[in-house]
C-alpha positions as a printed Julia matrix, in Angstrom:
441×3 Matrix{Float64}:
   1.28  -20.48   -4.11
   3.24  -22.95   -2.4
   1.48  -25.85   -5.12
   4.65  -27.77   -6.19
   5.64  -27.99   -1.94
   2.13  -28.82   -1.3
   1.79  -31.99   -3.45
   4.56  -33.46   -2.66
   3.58  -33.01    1.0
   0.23  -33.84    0.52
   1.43  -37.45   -0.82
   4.36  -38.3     1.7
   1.63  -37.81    4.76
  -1.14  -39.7     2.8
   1.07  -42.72    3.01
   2.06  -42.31    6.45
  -1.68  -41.55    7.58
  -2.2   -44.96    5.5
  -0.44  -47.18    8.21
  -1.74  -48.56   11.09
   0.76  -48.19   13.37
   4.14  -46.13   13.02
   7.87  -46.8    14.23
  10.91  -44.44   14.56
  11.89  -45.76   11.25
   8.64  -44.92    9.23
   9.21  -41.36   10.99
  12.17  -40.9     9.72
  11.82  -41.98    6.03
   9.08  -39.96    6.04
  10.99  -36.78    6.96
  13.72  -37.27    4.36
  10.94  -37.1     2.07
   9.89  -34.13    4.25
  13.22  -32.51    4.1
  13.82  -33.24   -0.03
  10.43  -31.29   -0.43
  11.57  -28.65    1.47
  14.9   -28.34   -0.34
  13.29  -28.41   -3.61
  11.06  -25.03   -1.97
  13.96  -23.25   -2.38
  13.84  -23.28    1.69
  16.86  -22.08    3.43
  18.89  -25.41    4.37
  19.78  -24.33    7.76
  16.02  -23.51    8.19
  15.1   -27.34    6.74
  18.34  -28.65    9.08
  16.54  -27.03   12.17
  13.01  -27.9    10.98
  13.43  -31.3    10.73
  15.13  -31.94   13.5
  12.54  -30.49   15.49
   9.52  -32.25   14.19
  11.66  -35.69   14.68
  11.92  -35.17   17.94
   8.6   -34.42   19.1
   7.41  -37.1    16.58
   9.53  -40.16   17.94
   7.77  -39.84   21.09
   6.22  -42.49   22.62
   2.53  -40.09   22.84
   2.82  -40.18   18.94
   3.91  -43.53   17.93
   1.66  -45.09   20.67
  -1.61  -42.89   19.37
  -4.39  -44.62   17.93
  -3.64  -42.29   14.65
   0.51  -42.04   14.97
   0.01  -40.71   10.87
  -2.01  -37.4    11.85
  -0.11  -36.61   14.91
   2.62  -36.65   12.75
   1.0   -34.25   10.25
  -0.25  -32.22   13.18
   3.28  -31.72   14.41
   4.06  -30.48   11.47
   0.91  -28.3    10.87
   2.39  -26.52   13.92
   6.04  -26.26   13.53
   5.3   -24.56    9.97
   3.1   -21.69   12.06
   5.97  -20.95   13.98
   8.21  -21.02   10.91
   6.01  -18.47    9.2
   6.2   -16.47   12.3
   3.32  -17.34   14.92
   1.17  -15.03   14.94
  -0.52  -12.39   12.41
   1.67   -9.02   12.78
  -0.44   -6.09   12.41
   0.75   -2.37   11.22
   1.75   -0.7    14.15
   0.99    3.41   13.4
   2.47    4.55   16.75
   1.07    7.95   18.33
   2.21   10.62   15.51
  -0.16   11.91   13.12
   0.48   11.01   10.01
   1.69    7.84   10.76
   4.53    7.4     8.17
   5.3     3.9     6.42
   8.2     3.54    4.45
   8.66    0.71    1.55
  11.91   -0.2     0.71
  13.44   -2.57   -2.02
  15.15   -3.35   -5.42
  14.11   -2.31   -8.51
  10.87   -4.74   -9.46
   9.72   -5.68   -6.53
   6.65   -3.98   -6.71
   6.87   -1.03   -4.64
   4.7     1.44   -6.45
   1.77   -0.92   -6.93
   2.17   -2.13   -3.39
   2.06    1.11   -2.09
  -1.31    1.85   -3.52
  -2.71   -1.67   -2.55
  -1.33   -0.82    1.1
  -2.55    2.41    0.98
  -6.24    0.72    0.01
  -5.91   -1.54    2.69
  -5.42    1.3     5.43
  -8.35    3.17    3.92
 -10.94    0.34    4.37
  -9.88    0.3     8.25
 -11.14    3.98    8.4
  -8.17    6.28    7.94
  -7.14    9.07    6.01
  -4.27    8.15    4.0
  -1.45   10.17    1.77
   0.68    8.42   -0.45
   4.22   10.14   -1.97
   6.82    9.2    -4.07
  10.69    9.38   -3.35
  11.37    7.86   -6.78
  12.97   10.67   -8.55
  15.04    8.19  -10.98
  12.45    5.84  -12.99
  10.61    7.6   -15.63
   7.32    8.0   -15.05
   7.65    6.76  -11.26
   5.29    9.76  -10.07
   2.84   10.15  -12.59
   2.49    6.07  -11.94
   1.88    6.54   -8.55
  -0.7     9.29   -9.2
  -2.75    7.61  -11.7
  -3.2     4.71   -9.59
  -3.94    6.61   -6.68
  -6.65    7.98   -8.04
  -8.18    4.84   -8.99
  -8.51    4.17   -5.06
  -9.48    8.13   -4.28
  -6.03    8.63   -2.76
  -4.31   11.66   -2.56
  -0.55   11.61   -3.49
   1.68   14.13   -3.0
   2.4    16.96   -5.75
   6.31   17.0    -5.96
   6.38   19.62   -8.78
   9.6    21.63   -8.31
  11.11   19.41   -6.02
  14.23   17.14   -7.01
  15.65   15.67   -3.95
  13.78   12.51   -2.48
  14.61   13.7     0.92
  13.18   17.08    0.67
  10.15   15.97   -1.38
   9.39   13.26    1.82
   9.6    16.44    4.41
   7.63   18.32    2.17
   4.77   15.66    1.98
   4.8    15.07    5.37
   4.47   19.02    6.87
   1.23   18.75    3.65
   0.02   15.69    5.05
   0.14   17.15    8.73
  -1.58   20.25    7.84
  -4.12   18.11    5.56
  -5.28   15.73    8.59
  -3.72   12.95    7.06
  -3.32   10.2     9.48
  -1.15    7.55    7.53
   1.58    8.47    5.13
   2.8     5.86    2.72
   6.43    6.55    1.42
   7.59    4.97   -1.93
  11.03    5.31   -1.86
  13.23    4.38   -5.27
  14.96    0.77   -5.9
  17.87   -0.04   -7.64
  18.87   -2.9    -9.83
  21.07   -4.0    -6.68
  22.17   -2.79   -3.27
  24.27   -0.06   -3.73
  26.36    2.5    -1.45
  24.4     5.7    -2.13
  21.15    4.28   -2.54
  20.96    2.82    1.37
  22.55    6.38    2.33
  19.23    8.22    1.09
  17.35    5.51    2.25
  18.91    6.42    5.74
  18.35   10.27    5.44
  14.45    9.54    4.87
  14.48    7.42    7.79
  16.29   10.1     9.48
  13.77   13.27    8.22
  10.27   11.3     8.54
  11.36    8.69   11.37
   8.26    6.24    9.99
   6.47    3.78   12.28
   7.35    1.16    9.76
   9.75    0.36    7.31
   8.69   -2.53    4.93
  11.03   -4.24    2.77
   9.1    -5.5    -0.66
  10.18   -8.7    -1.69
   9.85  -10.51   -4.97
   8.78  -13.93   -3.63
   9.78  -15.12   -7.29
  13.46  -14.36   -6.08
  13.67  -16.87   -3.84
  16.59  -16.86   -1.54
  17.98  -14.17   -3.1
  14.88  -11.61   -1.42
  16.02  -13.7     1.66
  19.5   -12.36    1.95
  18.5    -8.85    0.5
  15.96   -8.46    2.68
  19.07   -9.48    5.51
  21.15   -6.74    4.24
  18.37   -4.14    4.18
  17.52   -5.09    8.13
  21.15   -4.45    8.67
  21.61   -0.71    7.34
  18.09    0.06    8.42
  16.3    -2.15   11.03
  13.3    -2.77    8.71
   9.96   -3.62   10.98
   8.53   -6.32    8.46
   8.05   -7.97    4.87
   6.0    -7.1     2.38
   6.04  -10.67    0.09
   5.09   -9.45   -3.74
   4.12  -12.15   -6.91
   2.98  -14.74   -3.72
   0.51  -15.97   -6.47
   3.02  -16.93   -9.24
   5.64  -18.36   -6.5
   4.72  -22.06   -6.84
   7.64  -23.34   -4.19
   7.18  -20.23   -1.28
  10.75  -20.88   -0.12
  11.26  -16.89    0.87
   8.34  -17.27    2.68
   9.14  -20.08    4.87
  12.64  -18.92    5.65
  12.06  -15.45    5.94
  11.41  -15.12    9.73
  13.73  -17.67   10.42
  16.34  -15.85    8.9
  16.46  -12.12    9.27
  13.63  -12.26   12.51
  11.18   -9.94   10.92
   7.78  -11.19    9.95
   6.14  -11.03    6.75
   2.71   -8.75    7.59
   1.27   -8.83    3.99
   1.2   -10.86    0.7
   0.41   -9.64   -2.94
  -1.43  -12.16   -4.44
  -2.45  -10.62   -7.78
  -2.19   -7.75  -10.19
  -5.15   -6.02   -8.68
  -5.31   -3.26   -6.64
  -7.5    -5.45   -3.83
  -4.82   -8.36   -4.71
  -2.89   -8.04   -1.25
  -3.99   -9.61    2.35
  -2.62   -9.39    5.35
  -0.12  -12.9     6.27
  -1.87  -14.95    8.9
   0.43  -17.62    9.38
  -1.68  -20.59   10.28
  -3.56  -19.99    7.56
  -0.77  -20.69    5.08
   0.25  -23.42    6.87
  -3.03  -24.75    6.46
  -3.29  -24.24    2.73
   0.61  -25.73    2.58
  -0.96  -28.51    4.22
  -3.97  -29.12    2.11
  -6.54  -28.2     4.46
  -7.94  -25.16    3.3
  -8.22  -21.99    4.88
 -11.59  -20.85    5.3
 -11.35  -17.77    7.2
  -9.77  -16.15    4.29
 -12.84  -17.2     2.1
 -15.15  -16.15    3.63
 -13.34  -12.64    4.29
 -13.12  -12.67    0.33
 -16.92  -13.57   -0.08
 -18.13  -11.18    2.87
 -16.01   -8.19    0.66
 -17.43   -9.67   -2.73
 -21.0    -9.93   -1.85
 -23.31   -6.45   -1.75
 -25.49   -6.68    1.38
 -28.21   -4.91   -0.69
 -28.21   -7.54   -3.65
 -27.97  -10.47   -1.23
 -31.16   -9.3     0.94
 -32.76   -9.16   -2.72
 -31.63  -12.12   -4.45
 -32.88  -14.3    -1.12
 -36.12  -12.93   -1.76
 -35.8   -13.94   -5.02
 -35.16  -17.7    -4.67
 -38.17  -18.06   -2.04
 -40.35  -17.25   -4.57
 -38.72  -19.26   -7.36
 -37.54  -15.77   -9.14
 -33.77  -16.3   -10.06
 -33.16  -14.75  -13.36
 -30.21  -15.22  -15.59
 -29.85  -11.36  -14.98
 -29.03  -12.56  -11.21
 -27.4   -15.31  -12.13
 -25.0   -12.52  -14.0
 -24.86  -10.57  -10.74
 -23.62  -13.48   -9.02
 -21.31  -14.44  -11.37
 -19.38  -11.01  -11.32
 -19.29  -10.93   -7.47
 -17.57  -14.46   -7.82
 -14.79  -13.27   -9.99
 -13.85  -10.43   -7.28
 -12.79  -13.33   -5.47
 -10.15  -14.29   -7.66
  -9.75  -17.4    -9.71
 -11.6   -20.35   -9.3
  -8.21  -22.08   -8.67
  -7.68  -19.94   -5.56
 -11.09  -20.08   -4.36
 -11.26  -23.74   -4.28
  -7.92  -23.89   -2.74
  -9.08  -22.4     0.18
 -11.79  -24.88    0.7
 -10.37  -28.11    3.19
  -9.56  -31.51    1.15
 -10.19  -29.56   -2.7
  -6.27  -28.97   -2.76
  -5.07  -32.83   -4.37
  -8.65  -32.5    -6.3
  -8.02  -29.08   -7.79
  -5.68  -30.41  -10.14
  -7.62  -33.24  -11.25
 -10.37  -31.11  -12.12
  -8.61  -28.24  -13.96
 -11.04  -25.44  -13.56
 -11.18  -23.66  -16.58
 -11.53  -19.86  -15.73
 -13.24  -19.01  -19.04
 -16.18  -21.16  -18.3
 -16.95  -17.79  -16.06
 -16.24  -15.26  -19.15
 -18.11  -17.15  -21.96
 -21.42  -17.5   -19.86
 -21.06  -13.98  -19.02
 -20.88  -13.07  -22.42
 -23.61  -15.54  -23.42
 -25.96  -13.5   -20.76
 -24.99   -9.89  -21.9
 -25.94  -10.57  -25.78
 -29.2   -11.13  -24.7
 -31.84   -8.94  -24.09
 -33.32   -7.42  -20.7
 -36.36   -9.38  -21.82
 -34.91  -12.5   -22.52
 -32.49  -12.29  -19.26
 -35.91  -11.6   -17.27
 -37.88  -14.66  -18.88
 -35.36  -17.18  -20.18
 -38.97  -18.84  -21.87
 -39.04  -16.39  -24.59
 -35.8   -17.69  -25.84
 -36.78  -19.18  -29.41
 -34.06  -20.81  -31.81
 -33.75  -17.69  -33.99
 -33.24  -15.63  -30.43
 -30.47  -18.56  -29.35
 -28.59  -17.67  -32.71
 -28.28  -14.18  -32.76
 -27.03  -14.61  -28.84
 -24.46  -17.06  -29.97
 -23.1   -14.45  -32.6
 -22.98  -11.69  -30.32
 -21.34  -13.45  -27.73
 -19.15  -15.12  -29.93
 -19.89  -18.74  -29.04
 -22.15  -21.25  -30.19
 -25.84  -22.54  -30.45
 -24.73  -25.5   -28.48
 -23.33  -23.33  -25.48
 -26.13  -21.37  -25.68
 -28.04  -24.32  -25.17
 -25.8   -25.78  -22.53
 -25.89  -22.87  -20.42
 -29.86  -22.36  -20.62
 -29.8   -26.27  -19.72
 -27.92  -25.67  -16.66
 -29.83  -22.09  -15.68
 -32.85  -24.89  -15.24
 -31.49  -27.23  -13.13
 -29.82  -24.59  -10.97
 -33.81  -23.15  -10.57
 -35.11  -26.77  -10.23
 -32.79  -26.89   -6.99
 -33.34  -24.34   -5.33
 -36.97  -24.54   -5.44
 -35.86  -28.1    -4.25
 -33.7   -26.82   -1.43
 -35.27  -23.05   -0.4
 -34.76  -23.36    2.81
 -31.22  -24.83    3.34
 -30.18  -22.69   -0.2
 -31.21  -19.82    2.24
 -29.52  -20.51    5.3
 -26.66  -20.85    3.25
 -27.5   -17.77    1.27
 -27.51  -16.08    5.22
 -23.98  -17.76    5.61
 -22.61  -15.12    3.01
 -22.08  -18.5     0.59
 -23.3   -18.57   -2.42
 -26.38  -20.95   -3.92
 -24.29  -22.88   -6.69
């Protein structure tokens, strides 16, 4: 997200960290560049107008210009007027007093809703509570049984609306069940439409009405562009929504909704979907993204991601197995699975400060991960125990059963050597590290 805005930015402050010294009129070039970038974001142009115009003045200064490094004052100025863009600070879930809670997601048709709800509904779980999930969606096919089957996948109950037809009823049904269940959060996923329409925002308003939720989130399409922007703007109108829900954050490559969002409607963004998996969604910290816009990482969020990847159990073991020179390419498997529930190699660099100019130069390929996984599964608990045993005629029926060649085969035993030959070299920093939660390669 946010790549194409990124490298443009990245190389307008490069050259204006490059000069010694900085006037009033390198400032300002520099901004139109700033302000073109922006544009191209699909960023709201009264949002740029006011952006820019903000940064120039606090960057004209005489503090800045004067500075022994004018060039990252500059960038720091920025850095800072993009948090408040994005809204500040992180905006939590409010859940009020009332048990259940009820949370409300609202949108068009595409946005996401359904899936949202369960990763929402995921999210809640993991911070201890009881949660209920319904749906109002009594138009799409299939809408329910959706909503069911992926429920299940998380252990969430949903709602049985059998013999119920109208969206309000079936909402003041699920919430007297969740009630007398001990439910304490009840997520509501209410039907879309194509576009805003008359009758659709009037049942929208007599759910609101019935189960008066502590939150209404509108799910946007961050794909959409300005046009979530100004729906999002109409749906605050006719129902005084509490927050964003930003879907498809990891396809948007320009994140204009994002950065004019709060700007324009004055309701924060409190979560981004950032994947088709049901763990794919993370709460918005907006200095974070501001960071990553800016190139220098954001490792808080990493490490979140490794502290969830990595099984306390397996990591206790595996540093036991490194101080006495025991890695196998069994744990070397292990590892490699608990890496991909991080996401994509892309992603996980990106969060890591100065790898986001670099990432594209080097052009991870994600099915580097899937072919040596293969290449370890065709072999043998034996052979993943003792790579020694692994003959030529062994190396050939691996490379058939994994569906690569002798040569990767090869390749990948080559590198399972040297990974072993360092960390016999480097025990002892491989296992603070290890302690760290990072990982030894």
């Amino acid at each position: 997200m946010f790549e194409n805005l990124s490298d443009k930015l990245d190389v307008i402050f490069r050259r204006l960290r490059g000069k010694g010294r900085l006037d009033e009129e390198n400032v300002q070039s520099a901004l139109k560049e700033v302000r073109m970038a922006l544009l191209e974001a699909d960023v709201n142009f009264r949002v740029v107008r006011d952006f820019i115009e903000d940064v120039r003045k606090q960057a004209v200064g005489q503090e800045v210009l004067e500075s022994i490094t004018p060039g990252q004052q500059v960038v720091k100025i920025v850095h800072q007027r993009l948090i408040e863009l994005l809204g500040k600070t992180t905006s939590q879930l409010r859940f009020g007093g009332r048990i259940p809670a009820p949370v409300m997601l609202v949108g068009l048709q595409g946005s996401g809703k359904t899936t949202t709800a369960v990763k929402l509904a995921r999210l809640v779980a993991s911070q201890a509570k009881r949660v209920a999930l319904v749906s109002a969606d009594v138009y799409r096919p299939a809408a329910m049984e959706q909503l069911k089957v992926l429920g299940e996948k998380i252990g969430a109950a949903v709602f049985d609306a059998s013999g119920l037809s109208d969206p309000v009823e079936i909402c003041r049904a699920a919430l007297e069940d969740a009630r007398r269940n001990g439910y304490e959060v009840m997520i509501v996923d209410t039907a879309g439409r194509l576009a805003i329409d008359e009758a659709m925002m009037e049942e929208l308003k007599r759910i609101k009405e019935v189960i008066q939720p502590s939150e209404i989130l509108f799910v946007a399409d961050a794909m959409t562009g300005q046009d979530a922007v100004n729906v999002a703007g109409r749906f605050n109108e006719l129902l005084d929504i509490d927050g964003v829900i930003m879907t498809k954050m990891d396809g948007d490559a320009r994140g204009g909704a994002a950065l004019s969002l709060k700007a324009v409607i004055g309701k924060p963004i409190k979560f981004i979907g950032v994947g088709e998996k049901i763990d794919a969604l993370e709460v918005f910290h907006p200095e974070r993204i501001a960071s990553r816009i800016l190139g220098m990482g954001d490792v808080l969020t990493l490490v979140e991601k490794a502290q969830e990847a990595v099984d306390e159990k397996q990591r206790r073991e595996l540093e036991k197995k490194i101080r006495k020179n025991e890695f196998t390419l069994e744990d070397l498997r292990n590892q490699l699975r608990q890496i991909a529930k991080m996401g994509s190699i892309k992603d996980v660099l990106g969060m890591m400060p100065g790898f986001g100019k670099a990432i594209n130069a080097m052009k991870p390929d994600e099915r580097e991960l899937i072919r040596t996984a293969a290449i370890i599964d065709s072999m043998t608990v034996a052979e993943r125990r003792n790579y020694q045993i692994i003959d030529g005629s062994r190396r050939k029926r691996i490379a058939r059963g994994s569906g690569t060649t002798v040569q990767d085969v090869n390749q990948l035993l080559k590198n399972y050597v040297e990974m072993k030959k360092l960390m016999k070299r480097f025990t002892k920093g491989g296992l603070k590290s290890l302690r760290r939660g990072n990982f030894p390669f």
